[in-house]
Structures are given as structure tokens and as C-alpha cells.
N, CA, C and O atoms as a GROMACS GRO file, in nm:
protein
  464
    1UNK      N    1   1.337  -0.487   0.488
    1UNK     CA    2   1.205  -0.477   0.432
    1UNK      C    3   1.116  -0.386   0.518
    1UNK      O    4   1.042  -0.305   0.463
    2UNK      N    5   1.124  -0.402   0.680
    2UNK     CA    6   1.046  -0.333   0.714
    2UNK      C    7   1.041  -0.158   0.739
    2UNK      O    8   0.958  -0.071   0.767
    3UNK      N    9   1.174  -0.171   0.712
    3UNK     CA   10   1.249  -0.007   0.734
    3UNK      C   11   1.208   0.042   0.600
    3UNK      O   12   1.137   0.142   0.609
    4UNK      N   13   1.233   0.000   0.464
    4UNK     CA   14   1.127   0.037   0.319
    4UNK      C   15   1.031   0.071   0.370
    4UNK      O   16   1.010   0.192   0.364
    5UNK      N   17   0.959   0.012   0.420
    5UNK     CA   18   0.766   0.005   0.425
    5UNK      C   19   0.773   0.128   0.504
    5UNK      O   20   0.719   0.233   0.470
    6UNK      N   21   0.846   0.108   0.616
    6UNK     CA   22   0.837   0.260   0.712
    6UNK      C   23   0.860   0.408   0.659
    6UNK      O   24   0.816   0.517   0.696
    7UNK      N   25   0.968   0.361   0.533
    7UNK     CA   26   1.021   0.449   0.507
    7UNK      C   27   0.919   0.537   0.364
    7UNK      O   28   0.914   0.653   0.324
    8UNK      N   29   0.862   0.430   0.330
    8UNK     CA   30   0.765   0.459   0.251
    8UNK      C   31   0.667   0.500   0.298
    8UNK      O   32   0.602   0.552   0.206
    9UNK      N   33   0.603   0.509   0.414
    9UNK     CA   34   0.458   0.571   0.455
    9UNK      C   35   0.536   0.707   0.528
    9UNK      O   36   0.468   0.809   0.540
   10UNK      N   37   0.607   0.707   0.551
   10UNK     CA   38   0.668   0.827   0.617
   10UNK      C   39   0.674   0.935   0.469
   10UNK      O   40   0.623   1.046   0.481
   11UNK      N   41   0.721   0.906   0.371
   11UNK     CA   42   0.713   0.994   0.237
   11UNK      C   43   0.593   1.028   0.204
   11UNK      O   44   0.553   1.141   0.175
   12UNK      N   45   0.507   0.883   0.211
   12UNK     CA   46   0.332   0.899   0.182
   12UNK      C   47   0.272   0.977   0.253
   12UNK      O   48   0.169   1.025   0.205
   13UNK      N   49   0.314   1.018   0.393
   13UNK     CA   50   0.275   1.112   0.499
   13UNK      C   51   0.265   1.260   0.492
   13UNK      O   52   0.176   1.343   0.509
   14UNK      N   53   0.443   1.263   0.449
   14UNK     CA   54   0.461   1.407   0.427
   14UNK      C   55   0.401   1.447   0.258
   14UNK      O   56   0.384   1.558   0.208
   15UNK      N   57   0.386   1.350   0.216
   15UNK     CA   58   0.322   1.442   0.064
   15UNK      C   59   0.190   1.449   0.113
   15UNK      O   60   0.126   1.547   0.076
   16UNK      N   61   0.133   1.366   0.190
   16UNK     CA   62  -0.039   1.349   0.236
   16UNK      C   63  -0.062   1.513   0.324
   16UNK      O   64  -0.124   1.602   0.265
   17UNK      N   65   0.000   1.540   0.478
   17UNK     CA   66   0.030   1.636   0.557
   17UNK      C   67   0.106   1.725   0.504
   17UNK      O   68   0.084   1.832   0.561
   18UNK      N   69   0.204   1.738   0.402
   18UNK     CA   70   0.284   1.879   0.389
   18UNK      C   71   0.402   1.878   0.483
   18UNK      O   72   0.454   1.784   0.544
   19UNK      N   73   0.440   2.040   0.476
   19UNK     CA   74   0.587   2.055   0.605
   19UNK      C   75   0.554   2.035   0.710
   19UNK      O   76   0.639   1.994   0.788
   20UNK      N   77   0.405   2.058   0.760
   20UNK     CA   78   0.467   2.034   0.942
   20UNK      C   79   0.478   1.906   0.948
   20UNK      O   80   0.583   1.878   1.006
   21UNK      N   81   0.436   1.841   0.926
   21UNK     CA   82   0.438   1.704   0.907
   21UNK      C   83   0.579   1.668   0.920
   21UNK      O   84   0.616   1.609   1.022
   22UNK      N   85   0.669   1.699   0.820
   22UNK     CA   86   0.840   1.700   0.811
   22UNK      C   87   0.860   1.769   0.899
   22UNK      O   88   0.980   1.765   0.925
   23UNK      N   89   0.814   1.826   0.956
   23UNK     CA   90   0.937   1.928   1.106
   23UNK      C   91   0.861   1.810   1.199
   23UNK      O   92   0.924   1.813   1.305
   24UNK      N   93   0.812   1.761   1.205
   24UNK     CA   94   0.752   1.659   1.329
   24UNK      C   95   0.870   1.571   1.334
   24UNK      O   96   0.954   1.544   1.420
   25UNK      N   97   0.838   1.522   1.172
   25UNK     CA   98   0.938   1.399   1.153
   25UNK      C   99   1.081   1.397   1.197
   25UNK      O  100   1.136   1.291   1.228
   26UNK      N  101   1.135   1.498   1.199
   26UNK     CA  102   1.264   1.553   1.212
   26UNK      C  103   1.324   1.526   1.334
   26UNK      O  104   1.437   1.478   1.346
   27UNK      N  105   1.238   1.561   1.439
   27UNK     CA  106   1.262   1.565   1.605
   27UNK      C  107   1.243   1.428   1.653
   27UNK      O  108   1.318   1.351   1.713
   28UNK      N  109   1.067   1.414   1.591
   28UNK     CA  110   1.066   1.216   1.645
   28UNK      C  111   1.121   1.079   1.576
   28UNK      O  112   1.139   0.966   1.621
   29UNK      N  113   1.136   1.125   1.471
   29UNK     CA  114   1.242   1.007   1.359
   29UNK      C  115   1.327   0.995   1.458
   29UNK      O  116   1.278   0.930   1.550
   30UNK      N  117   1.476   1.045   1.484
   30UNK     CA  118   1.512   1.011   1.582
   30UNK      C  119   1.512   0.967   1.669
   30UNK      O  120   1.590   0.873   1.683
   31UNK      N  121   1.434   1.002   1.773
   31UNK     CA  122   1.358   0.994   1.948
   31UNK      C  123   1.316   0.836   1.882
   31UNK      O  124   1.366   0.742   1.944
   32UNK      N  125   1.241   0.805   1.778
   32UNK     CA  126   1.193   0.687   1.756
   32UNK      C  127   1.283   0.586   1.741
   32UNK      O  128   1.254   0.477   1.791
   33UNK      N  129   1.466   0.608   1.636
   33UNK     CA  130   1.511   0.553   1.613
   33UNK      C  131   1.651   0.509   1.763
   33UNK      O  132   1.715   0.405   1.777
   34UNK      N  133   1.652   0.582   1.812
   34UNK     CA  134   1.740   0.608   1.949
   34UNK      C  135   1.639   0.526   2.067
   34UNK      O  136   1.702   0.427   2.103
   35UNK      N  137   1.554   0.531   2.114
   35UNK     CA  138   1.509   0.472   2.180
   35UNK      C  139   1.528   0.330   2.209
   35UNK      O  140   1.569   0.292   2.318
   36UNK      N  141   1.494   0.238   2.097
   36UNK     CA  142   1.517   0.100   2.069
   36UNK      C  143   1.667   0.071   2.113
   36UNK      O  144   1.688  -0.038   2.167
   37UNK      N  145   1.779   0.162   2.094
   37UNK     CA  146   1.906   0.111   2.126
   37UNK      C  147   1.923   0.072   2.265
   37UNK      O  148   1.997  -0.023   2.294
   38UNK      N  149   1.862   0.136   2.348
   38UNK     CA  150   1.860   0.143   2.471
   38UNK      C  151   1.826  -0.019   2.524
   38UNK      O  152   1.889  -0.064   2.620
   39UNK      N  153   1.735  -0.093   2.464
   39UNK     CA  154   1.676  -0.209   2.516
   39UNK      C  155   1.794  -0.287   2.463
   39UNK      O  156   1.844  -0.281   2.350
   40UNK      N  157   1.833  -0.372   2.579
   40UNK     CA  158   1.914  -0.500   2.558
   40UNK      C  159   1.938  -0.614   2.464
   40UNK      O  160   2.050  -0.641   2.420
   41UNK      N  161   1.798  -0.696   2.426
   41UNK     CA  162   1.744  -0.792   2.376
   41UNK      C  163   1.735  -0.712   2.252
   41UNK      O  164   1.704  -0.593   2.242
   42UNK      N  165   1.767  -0.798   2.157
   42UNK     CA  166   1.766  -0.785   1.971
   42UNK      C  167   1.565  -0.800   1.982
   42UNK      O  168   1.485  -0.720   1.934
   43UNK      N  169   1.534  -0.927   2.060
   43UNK     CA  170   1.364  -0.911   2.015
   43UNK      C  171   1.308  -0.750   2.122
   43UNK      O  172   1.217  -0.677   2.083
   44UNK      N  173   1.348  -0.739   2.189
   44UNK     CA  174   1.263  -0.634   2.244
   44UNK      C  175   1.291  -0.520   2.114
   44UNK      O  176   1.213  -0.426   2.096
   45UNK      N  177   1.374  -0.535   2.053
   45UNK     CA  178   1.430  -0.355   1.985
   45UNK      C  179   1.314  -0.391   1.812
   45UNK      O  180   1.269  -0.305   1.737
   46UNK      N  181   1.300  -0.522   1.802
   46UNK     CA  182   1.216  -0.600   1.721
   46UNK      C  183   1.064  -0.544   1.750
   46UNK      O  184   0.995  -0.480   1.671
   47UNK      N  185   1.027  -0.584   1.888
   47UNK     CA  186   0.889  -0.542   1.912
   47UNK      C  187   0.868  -0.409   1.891
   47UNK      O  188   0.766  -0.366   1.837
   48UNK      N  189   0.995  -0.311   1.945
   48UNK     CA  190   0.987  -0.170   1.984
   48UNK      C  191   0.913  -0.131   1.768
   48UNK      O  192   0.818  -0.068   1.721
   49UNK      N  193   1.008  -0.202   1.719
   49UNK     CA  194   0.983  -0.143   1.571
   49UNK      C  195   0.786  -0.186   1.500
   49UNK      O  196   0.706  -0.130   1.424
   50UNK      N  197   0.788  -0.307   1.579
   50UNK     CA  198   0.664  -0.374   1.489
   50UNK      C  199   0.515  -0.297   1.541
   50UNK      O  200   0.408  -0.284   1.481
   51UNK      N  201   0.568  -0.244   1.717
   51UNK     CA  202   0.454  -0.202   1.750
   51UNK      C  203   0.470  -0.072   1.778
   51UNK      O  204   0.370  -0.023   1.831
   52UNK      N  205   0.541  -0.014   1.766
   52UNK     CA  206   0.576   0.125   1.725
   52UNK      C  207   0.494   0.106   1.574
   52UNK      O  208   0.375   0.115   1.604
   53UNK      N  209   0.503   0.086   1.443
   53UNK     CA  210   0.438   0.087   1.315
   53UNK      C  211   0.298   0.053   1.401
   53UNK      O  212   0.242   0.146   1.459
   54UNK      N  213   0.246  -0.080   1.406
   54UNK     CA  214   0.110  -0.061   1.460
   54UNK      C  215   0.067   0.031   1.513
   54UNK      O  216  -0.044   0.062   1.470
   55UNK      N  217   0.125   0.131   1.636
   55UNK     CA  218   0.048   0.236   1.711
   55UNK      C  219   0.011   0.364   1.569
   55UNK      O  220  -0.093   0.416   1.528
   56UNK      N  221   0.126   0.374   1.538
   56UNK     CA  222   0.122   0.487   1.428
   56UNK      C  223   0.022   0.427   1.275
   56UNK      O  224  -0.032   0.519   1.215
   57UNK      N  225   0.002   0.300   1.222
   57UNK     CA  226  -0.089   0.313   1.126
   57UNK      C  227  -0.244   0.289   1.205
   57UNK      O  228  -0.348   0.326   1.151
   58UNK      N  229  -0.243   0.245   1.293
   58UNK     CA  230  -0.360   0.224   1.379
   58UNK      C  231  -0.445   0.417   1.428
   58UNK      O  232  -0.560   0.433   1.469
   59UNK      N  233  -0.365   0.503   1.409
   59UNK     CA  234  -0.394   0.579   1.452
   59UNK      C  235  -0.416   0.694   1.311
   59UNK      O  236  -0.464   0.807   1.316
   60UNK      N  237  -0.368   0.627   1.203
   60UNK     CA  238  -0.414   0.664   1.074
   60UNK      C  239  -0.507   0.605   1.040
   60UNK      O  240  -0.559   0.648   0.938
   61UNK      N  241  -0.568   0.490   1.103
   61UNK     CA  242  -0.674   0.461   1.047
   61UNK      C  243  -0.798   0.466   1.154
   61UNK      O  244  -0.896   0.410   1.104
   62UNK      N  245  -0.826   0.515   1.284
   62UNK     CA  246  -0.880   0.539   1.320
   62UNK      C  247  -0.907   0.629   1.398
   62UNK      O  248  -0.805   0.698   1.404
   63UNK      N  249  -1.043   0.701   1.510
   63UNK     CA  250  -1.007   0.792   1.561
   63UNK      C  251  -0.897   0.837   1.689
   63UNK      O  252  -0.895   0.753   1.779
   64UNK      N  253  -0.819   0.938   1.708
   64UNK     CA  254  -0.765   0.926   1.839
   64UNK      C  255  -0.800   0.847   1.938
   64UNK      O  256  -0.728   0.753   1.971
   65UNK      N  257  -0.862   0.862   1.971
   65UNK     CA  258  -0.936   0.799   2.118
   65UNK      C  259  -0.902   0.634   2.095
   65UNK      O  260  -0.805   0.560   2.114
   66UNK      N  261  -1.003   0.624   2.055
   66UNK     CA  262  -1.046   0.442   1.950
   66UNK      C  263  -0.841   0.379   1.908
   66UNK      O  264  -0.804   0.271   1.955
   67UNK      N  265  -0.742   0.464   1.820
   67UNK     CA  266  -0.663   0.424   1.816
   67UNK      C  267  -0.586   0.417   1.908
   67UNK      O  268  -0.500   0.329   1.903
   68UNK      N  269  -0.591   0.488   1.996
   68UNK     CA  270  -0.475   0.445   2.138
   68UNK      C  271  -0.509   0.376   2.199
   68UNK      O  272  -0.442   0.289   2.254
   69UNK      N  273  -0.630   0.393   2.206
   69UNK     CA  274  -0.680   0.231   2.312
   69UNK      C  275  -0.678   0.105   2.294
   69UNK      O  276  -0.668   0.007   2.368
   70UNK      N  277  -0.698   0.133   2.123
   70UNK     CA  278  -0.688  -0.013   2.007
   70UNK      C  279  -0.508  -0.058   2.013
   70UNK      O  280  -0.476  -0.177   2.007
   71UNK      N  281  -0.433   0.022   2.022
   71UNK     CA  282  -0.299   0.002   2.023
   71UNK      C  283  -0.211  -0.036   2.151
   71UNK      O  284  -0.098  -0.085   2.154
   72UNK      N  285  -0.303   0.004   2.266
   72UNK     CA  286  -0.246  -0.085   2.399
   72UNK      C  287  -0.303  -0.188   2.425
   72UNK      O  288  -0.235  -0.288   2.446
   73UNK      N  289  -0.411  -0.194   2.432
   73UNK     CA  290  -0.497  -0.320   2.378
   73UNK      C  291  -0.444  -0.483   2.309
   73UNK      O  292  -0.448  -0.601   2.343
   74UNK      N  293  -0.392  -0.397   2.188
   74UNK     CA  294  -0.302  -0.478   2.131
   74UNK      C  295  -0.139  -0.559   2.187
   74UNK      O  296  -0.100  -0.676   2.192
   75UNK      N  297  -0.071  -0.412   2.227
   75UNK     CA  298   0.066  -0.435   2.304
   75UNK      C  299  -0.017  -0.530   2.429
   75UNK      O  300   0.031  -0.643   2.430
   76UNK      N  301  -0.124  -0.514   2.531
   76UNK     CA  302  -0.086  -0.616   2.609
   76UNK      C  303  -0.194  -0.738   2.590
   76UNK      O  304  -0.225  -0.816   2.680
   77UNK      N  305  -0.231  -0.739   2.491
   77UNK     CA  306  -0.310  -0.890   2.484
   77UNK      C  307  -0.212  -0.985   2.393
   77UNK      O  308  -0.241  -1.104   2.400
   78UNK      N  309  -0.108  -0.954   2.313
   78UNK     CA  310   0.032  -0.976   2.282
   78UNK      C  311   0.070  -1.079   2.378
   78UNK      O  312   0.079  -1.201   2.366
   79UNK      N  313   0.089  -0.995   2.479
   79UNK     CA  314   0.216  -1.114   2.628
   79UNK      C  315   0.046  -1.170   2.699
   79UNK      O  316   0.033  -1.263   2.779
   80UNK      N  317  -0.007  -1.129   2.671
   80UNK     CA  318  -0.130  -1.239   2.745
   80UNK      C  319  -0.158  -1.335   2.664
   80UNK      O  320  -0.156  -1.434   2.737
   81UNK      N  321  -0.191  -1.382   2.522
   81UNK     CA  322  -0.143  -1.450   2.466
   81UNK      C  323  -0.072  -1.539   2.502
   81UNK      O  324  -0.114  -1.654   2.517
   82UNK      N  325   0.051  -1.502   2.524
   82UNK     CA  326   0.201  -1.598   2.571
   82UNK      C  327   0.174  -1.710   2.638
   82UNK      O  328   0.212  -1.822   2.605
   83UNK      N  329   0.060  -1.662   2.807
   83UNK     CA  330   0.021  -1.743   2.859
   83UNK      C  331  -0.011  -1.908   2.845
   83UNK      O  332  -0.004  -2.008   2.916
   84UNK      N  333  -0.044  -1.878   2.734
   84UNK     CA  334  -0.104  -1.967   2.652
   84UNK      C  335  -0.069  -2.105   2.561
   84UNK      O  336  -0.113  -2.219   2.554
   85UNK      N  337   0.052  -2.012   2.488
   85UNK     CA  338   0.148  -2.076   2.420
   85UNK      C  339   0.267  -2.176   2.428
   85UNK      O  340   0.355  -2.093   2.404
   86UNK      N  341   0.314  -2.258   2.439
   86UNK     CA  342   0.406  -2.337   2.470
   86UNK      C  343   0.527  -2.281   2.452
   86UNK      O  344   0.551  -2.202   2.361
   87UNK      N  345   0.624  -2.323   2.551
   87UNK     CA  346   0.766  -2.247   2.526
   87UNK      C  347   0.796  -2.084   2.521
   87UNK      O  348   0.898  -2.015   2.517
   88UNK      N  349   0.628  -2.053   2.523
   88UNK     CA  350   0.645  -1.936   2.538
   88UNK      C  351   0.663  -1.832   2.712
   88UNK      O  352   0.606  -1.900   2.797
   89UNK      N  353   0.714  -1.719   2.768
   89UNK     CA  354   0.674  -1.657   2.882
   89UNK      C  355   0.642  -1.541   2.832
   89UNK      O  356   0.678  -1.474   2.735
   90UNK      N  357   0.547  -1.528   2.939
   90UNK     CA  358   0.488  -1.360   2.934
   90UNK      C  359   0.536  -1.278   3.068
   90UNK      O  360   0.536  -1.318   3.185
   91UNK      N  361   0.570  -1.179   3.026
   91UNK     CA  362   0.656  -1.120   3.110
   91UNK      C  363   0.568  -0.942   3.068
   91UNK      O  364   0.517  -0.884   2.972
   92UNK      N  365   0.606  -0.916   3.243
   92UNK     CA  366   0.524  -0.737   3.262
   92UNK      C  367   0.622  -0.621   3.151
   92UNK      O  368   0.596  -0.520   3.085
   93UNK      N  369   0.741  -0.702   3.176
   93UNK     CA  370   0.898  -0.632   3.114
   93UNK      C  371   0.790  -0.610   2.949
   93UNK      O  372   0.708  -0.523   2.919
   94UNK      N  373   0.834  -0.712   2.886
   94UNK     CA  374   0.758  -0.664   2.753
   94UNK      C  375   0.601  -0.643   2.714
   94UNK      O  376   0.561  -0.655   2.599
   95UNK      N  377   0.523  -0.612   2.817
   95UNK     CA  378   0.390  -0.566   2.834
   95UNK      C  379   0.430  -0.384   2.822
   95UNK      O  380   0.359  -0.300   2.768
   96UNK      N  381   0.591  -0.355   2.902
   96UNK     CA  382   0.569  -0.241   2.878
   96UNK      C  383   0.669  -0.181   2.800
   96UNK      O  384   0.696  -0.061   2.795
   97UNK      N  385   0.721  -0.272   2.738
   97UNK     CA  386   0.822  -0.196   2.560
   97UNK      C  387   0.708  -0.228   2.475
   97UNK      O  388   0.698  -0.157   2.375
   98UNK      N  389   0.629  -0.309   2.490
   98UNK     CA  390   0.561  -0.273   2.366
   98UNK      C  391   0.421  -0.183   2.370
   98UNK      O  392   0.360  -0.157   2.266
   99UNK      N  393   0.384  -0.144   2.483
   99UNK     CA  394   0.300  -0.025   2.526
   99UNK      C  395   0.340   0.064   2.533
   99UNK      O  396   0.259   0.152   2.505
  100UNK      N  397   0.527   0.131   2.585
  100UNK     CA  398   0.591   0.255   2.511
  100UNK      C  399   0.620   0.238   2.362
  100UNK      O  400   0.584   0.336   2.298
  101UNK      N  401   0.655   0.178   2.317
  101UNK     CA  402   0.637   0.111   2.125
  101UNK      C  403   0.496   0.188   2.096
  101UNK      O  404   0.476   0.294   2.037
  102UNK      N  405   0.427   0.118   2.144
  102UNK     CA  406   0.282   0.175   2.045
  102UNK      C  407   0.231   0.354   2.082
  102UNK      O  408   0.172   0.438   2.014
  103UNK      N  409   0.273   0.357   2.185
  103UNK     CA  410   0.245   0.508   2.250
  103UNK      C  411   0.354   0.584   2.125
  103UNK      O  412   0.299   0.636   2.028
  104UNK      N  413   0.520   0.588   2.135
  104UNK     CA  414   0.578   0.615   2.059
  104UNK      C  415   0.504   0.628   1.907
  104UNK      O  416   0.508   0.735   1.846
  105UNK      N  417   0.447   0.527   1.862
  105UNK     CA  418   0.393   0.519   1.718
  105UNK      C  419   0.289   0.633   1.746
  105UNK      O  420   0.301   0.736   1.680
  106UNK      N  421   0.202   0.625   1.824
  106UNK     CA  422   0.070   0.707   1.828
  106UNK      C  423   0.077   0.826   1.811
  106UNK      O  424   0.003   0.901   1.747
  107UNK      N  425   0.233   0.858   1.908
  107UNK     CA  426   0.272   0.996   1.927
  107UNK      C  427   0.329   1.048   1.763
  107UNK      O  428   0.302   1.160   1.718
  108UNK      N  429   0.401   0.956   1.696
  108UNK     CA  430   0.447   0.999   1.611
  108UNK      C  431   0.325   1.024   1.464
  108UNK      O  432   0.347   1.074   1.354
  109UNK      N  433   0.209   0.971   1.515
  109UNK     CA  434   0.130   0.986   1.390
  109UNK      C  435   0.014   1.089   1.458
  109UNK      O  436  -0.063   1.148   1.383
  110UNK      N  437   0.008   1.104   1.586
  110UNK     CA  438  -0.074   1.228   1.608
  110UNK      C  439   0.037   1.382   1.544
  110UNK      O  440  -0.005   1.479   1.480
  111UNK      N  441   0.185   1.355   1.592
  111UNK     CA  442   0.235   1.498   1.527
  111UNK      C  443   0.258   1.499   1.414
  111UNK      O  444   0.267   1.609   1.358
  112UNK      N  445   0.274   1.392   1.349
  112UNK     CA  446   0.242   1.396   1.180
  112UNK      C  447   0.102   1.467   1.134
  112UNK      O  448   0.088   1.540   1.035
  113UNK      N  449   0.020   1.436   1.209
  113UNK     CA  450  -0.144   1.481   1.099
  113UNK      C  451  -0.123   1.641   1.188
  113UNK      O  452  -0.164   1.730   1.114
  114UNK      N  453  -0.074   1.696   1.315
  114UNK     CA  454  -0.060   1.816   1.312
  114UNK      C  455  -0.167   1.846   1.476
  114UNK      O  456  -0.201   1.952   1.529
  115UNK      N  457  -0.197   1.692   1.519
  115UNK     CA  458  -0.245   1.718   1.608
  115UNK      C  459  -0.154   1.699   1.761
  115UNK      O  460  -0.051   1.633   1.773
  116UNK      N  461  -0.215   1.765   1.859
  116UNK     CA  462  -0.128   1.804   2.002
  116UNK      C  463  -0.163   1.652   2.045
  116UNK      O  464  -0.125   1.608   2.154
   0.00000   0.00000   0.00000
């Protein structure tokens, strides 16, 4: 389901942006989908996907600045949270897959709209 949804705003993108948009996609689709293999844990490669999408629609819906900050923000008040929670641990480890996750997303929706 969530690979549809991805796969669907990624189409919505390039008809929205045009070709460069698709030559972006081309190089970081990959880089995006290769990355996650690397992490051990089935939930880390989980987070890598959920907040990877957050960094990248977060950054369609607001300005640069405002969305990257809004998107680490997010990745680490996530495991601060945890603190909190029962049965749960918060750990620095996934403070920072899901802060390269959302950077990854950011990156991939700043070279989608065509910006450096």
C-alpha cells in the first residue's frame, strides 16, 4: 500500500514538474531505494520509508527552510517520545535513520521541484 501511494505522487510529480523532475527521479529513486537495504532491522528499513515520505511531502507542502526543519523536528521528537512510552526505548541509533530518512525525502523533493 505504501509503495502505491509513493508510487503515485511520484507520477503526480512528474506530470506536476515535467522531465527534470524524471531525470532527478532516475538517480535518487534508487539512492532512495538501496539505502534502506543497508540497515539491519526490518523496523529501521520501515522508518527509513515512512520518514523518508514525510521529509519529501513536508517539503511539498511547505517552504524549504520551514520544511527541513519541520522534518527533523519530527524524526527526533519521534524517539523522544519513546521516553515516555512503556516498553518502549529510545535510542540515538534511530534518532539518526530517521533524520537521514527525512533529509533523503527532502533531498528528493527539493530535486524534484528543480531546486539545488
Amino acid at each position: 500500500m505504501l509503495g502505491g501511494a509513493v508510487l503515485a505522487a511520484l507520477v503526480w510529480l512528474v506530470r506536476r514538474e515535467g522531465r527534470r523532475a524524471a531525470v532527478h527521479l532516475v538517480w535518487l529513486g534508487p539512492l532512495a531505494l538501496l539505502l534502506p537495504s543497508l540497515y539491519p532491522l526490518p523496523e529501521e528499513r520501515v522508518h527509513f520509508a515512512l520518514f523518508g515520505a514525510m521529509g519529501f511531502l513536508t517539503l511539498q507542502a511547505l517552504p524549504r527552510g520551514s520544511g527541513i526543519v519541520l522534518a527533523l523536528s519530527i524524526a527526533g521528537l519521534d524517539e523522544m517520545l519513546q521516553w515516555f512510552l512503556p516498553d518502549r526505548i529510545a535510542d540515538w541509533r534511530d534518532v539518526g535513520v530517521n533524520a537521514l530518512s527525512a533529509l533523503v525525502g527532502c533531498l528528493l523533493a527539493l530535486r524534484a521541484r528543480g531546486r539545488p
